[in-house]
C-alpha positions as CSV (number, residue, x, y, z in Angstrom):
1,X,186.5,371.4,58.8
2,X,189.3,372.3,61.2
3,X,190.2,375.9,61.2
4,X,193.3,377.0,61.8
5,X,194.0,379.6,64.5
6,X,198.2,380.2,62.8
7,X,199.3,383.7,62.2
8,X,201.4,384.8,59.3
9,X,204.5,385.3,60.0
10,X,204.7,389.3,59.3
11,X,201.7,389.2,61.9
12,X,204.0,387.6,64.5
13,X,206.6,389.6,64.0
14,X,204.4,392.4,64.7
15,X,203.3,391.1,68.0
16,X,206.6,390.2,69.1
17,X,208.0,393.4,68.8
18,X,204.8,395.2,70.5
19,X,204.9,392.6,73.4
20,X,208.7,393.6,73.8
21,X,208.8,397.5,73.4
22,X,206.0,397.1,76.2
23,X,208.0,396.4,78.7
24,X,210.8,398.9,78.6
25,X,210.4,401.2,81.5
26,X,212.5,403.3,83.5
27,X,214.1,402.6,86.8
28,X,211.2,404.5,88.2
29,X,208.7,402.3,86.9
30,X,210.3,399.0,87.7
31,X,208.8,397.9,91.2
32,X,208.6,394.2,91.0
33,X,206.1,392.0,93.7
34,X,208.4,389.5,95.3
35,X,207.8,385.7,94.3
36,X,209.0,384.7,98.1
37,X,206.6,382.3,100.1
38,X,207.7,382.9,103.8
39,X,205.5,383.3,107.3
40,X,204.0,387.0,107.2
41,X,203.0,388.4,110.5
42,X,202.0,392.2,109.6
43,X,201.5,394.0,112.7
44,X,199.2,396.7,112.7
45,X,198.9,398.0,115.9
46,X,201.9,398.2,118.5
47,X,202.2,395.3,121.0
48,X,202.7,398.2,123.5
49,X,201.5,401.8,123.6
50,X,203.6,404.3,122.1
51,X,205.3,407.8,122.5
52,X,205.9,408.9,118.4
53,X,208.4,411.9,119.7
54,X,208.7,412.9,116.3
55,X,205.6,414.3,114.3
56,X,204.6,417.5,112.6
57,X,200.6,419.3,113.1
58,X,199.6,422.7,111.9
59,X,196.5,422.0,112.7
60,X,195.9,421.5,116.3
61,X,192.3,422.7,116.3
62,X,189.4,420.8,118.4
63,X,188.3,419.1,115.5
64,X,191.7,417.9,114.0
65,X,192.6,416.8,117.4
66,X,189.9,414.1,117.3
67,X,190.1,412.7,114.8
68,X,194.0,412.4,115.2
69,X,193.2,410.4,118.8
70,X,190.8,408.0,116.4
71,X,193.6,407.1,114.8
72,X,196.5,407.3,117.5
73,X,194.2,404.6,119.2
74,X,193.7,402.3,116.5
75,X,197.5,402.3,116.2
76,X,197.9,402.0,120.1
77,X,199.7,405.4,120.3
78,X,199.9,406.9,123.6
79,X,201.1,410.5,123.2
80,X,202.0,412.2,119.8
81,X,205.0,414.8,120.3
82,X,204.4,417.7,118.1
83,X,207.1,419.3,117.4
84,X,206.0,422.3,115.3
85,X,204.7,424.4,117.8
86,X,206.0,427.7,117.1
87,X,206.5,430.2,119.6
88,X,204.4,433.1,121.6
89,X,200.7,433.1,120.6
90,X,200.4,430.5,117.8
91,X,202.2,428.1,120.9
92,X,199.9,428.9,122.9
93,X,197.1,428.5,121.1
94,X,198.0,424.8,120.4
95,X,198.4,424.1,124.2
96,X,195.5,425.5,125.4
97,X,193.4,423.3,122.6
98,X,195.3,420.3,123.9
99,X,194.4,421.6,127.5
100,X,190.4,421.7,127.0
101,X,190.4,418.9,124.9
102,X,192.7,416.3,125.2
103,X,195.4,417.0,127.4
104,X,197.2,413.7,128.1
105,X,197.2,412.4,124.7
106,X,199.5,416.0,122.6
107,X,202.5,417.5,124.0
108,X,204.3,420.6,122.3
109,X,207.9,421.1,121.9
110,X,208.4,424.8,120.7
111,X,210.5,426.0,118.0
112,X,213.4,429.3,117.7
113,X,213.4,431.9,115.0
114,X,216.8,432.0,114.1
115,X,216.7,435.4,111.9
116,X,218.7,438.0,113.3
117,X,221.6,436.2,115.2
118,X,224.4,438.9,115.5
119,X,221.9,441.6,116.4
120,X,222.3,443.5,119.4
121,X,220.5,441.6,122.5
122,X,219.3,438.8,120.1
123,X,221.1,435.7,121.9
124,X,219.3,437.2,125.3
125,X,215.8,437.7,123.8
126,X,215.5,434.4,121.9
127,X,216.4,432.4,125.4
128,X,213.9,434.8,127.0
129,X,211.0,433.8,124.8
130,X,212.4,430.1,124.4
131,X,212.0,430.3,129.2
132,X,208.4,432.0,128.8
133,X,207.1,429.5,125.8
134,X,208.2,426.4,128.1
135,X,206.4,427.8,131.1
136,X,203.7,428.4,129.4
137,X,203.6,424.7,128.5
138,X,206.3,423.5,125.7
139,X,208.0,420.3,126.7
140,X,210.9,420.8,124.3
141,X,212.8,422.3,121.9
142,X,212.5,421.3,118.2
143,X,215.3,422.8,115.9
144,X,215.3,421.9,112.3
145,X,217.6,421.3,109.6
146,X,217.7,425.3,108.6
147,X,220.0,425.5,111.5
148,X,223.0,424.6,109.6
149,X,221.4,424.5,106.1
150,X,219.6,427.5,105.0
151,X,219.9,430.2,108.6
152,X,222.6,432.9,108.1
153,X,223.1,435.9,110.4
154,X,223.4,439.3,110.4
155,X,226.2,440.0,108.2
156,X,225.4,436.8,105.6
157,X,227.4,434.2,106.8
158,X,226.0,430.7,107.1
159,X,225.0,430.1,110.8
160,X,227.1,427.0,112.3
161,X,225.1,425.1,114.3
162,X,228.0,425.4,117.3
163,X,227.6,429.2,116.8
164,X,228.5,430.5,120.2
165,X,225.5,433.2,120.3
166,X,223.5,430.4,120.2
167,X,224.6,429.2,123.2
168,X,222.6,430.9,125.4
169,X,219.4,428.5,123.7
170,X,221.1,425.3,124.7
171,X,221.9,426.4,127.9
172,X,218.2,427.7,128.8
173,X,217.0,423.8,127.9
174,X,218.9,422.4,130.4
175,X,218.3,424.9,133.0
176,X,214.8,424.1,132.4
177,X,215.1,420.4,132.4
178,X,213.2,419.9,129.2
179,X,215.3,418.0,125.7
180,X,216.3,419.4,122.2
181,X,215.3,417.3,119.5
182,X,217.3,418.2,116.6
183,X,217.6,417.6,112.9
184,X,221.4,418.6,111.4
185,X,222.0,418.0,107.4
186,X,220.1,415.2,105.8
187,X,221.6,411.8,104.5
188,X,225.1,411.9,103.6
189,X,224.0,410.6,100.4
190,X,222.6,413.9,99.2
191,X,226.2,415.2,99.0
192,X,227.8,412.4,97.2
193,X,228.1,412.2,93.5
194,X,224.6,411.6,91.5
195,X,225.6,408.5,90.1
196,X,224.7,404.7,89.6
197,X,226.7,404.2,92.8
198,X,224.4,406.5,94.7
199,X,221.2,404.3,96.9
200,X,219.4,407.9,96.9
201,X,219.8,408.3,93.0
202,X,216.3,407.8,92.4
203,X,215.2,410.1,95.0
204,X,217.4,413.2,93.7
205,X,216.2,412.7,90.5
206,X,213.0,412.7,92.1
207,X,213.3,415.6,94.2
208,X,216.2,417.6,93.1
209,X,216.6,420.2,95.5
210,X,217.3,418.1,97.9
211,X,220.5,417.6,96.3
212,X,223.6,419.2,97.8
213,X,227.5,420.3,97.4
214,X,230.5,420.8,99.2
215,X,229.5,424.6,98.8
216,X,225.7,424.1,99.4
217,X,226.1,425.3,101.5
218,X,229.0,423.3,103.7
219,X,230.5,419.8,103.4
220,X,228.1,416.6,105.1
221,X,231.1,416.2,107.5
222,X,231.0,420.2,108.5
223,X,227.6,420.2,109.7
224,X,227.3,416.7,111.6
225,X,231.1,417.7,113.1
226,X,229.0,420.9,114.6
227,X,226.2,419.8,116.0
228,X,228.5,417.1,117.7
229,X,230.6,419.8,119.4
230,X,227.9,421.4,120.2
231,X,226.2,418.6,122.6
232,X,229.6,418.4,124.0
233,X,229.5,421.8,124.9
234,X,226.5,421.7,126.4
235,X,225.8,418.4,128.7
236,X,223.2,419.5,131.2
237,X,221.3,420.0,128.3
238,X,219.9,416.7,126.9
239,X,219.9,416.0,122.7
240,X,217.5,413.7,120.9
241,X,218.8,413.4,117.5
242,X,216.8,413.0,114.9
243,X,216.8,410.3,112.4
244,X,219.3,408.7,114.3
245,X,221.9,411.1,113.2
246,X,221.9,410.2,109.9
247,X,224.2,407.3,110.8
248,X,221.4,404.5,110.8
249,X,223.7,402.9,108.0
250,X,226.8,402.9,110.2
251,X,225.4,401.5,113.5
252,X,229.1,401.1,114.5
253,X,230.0,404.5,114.5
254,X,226.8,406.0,116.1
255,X,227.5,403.7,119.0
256,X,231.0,405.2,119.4
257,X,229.3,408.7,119.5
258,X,227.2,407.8,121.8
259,X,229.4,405.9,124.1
260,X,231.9,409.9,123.6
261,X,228.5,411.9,124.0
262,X,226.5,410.5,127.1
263,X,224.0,413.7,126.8
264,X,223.0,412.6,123.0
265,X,219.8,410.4,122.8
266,X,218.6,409.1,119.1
267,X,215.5,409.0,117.7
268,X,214.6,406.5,114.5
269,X,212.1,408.4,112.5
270,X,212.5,408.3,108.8
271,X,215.1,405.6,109.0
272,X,213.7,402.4,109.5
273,X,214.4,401.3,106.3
274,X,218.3,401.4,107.2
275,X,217.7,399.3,110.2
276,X,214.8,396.8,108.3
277,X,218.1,395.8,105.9
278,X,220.2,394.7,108.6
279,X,218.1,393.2,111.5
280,X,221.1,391.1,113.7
281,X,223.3,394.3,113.1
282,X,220.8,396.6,114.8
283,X,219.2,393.9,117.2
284,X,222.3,394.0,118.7
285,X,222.3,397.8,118.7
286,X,219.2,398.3,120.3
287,X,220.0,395.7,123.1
288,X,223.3,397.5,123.9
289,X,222.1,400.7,123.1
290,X,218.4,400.7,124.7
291,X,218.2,403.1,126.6
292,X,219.2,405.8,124.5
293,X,216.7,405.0,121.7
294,X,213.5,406.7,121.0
295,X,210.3,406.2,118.7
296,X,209.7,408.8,115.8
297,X,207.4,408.4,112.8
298,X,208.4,411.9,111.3
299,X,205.6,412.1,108.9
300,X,201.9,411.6,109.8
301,X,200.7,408.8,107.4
302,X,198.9,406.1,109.6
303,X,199.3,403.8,107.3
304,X,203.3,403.6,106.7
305,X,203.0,402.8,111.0
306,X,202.8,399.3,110.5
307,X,206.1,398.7,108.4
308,X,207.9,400.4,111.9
309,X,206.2,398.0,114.2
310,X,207.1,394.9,111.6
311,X,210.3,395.8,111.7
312,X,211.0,395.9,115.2
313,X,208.4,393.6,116.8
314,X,208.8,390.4,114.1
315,X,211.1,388.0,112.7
316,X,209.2,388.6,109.4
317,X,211.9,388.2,106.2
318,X,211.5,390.3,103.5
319,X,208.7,391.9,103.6
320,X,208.1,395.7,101.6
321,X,209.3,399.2,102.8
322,X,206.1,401.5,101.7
323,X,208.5,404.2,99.8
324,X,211.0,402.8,96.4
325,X,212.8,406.3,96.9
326,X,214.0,405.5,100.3
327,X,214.2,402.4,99.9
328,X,214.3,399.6,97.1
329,X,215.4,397.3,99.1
330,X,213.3,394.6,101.5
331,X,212.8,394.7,105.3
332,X,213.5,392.1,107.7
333,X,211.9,392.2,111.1
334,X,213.9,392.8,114.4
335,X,212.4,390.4,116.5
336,X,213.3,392.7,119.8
337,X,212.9,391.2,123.6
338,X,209.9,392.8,124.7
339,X,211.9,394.9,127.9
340,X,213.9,396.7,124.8
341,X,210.5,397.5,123.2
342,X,208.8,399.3,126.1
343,X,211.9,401.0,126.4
344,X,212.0,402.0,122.8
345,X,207.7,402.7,122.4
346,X,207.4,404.9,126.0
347,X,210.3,404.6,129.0
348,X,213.0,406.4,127.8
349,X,210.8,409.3,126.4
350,X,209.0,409.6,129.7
351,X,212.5,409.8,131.3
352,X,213.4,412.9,129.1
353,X,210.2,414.8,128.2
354,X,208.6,416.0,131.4
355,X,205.1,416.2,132.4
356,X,203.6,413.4,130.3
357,X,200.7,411.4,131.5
358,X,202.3,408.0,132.9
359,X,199.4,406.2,133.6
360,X,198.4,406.0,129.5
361,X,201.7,403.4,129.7
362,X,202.1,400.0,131.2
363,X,203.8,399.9,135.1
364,X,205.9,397.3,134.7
């Protein structure tokens, strides 16, 4: 007897209409795998040791040292640049556990309390402090995005980053030979329009407060124009800045600030993504502009590592950033010569941040 396996029609329809309400999602759902067949080379170590000049510890203890140097070696990173050292004691708490434990492999830069600026004798006791924290062991000076965002001083008023009683800070830095690695604003995305035409759309909605105005506190342009007069103002001192400025999607214009601004250095942390979209664009970048260039991670997640050394070790086609928010788009790989990748990974941070252990790095 055959049996038939047909389902009435109402039963169909049913099924139909479940199998298609199924698949409406949101935006933030939709994450599709990619069909592509091409060569994959993931890399998950660097081909050459490393200097990640940007990262954040609070925890600097004996223990959480090790087991940050397990992992530092499995990546093939050389020395990790904390940059949230603080100042007075808790500074110099974090050195001397790098000192008795492992004191080639961590580096501090300290940081500035920015509260008070107008006070009487505060521009002369913040560069004191700043002079006794880096000879007591700080190899920099790490200023974040408050500076320009969230600082105001005494009377109320939003604190420009090209404040001239915060002069005397820049100055001290390059009387002491040591950089400033600083982070002004945050993508100029954050203070356009929240709309379909937006690339960060999904991350405001996301993370709202991250999303800014005109009046919230200053215009994009206001704050980047600042920080750029002050590195002008200041050219003994020398600048790292962060995140490549913010102008990792306008390689053209970054290299005409740093062609007008021969004391500003850049660091790529948190923006690979922009670079991993346009690979013969920034190729050619990092060839012209390799000596100005420096390695940054930003966040500690081992992990997201590889996806940085893909980028710019391989000639790997679209291959998967590790975050939709910042990026929904695929990488390509940079394929650098290996001269601009030493230069990138270790030579031009031991050229700016003194004291660090040479020998952990290739001599060629």
């Amino acid at each position: 007897m055959k049996i038939t396996t047909a389902l009435p029609i109402f039963a169909l329809t049913l099924c139909s209409c479940s199998l298609f309400y199924a698949q409406e999602m949101g935006f933030e759902e939709y994450n599709p795998k990619s069909t592509l067949v091409v060569p994959e080379n993931p890399v998950s170590a660097a081909k050459f040791p490393f200097i990640d000049v940007h990262s954040h510890q609070r925890d600097m203890s004996p223990d959480a040292l090790a087991r940050l140097v397990k992992d530092m070696d499995e990546l093939n990173e050389g020395v990790m640049v904390n940059l949230s050292g603080g100042s007075g004691n808790s500074l110099n708490e974090k050195i001397e556990n790098i000192k008795n434990n492992y004191p080639n492999r961590f580096v501090v830069f300290a940081n500035v309390d920015f509260d008070g600026v107008g006070k009487a004798g505060w521009s002369e006791k913040a560069a004191a402090q700043l002079e006794t924290d880096i000879k007591n062991g700080a190899r920099g000076l790490k200023i974040f995005k408050s500076l320009g965002l969230r600082y105001k001083d005494a009377e109320g008023k939003r604190l420009a980053i090209d404040d001239p009683r915060l002069d005397p800070i820049w100055a001290k830095c390059g009387e002491m030979g040591v950089p400033v690695l600083i982070h002004a604003a945050d993508p100029k995305s954050f203070w356009d329009p929240m709309d379909s035409d937006n690339e960060r759309w999904l991350e405001l909605k996301t993370r709202p407060r991250r999303k800014r105005s005109a009046t919230d506190p200053a215009p994009w342009e206001q704050i980047i124009a600042e920080q750029h007069r002050m590195f002008k103002k200041h050219p003994k001192t020398q600048f790292i800045n962060a995140h490549m400025g913010w102008y990792a999607n306008n390689l053209g214009k970054l290299g005409a600030l740093l062609d007008e601004i021969p004391n500003m250095n850049v660091g790529i942390a948190a923006v690979i993504a922009e670079l991993g979209r346009q690979p013969k664009n920034a190729k050619a970048f990092f060839i012209k502009y390799q000596d100005r260039i420096l390695f940054g991670k930003d966040s500690w997640k081992p992990e997201e590592f590889p996806t940085y050394f893909r980028v710019l070790e391989s000639s790997d086609e679209y291959f998967p950033y590790y975050k939709k928010y910042h990026a929904f788009w695929a990488m390509y790989g940079l394929d650098l010569p290996d001269e601009v990748l030493r230069k990138v990974y270790y030579k031009n941070a031991l050229n700016l941040i003194p004291g660090l252990d040479k020998s952990l790095f290739p001599k060629e």
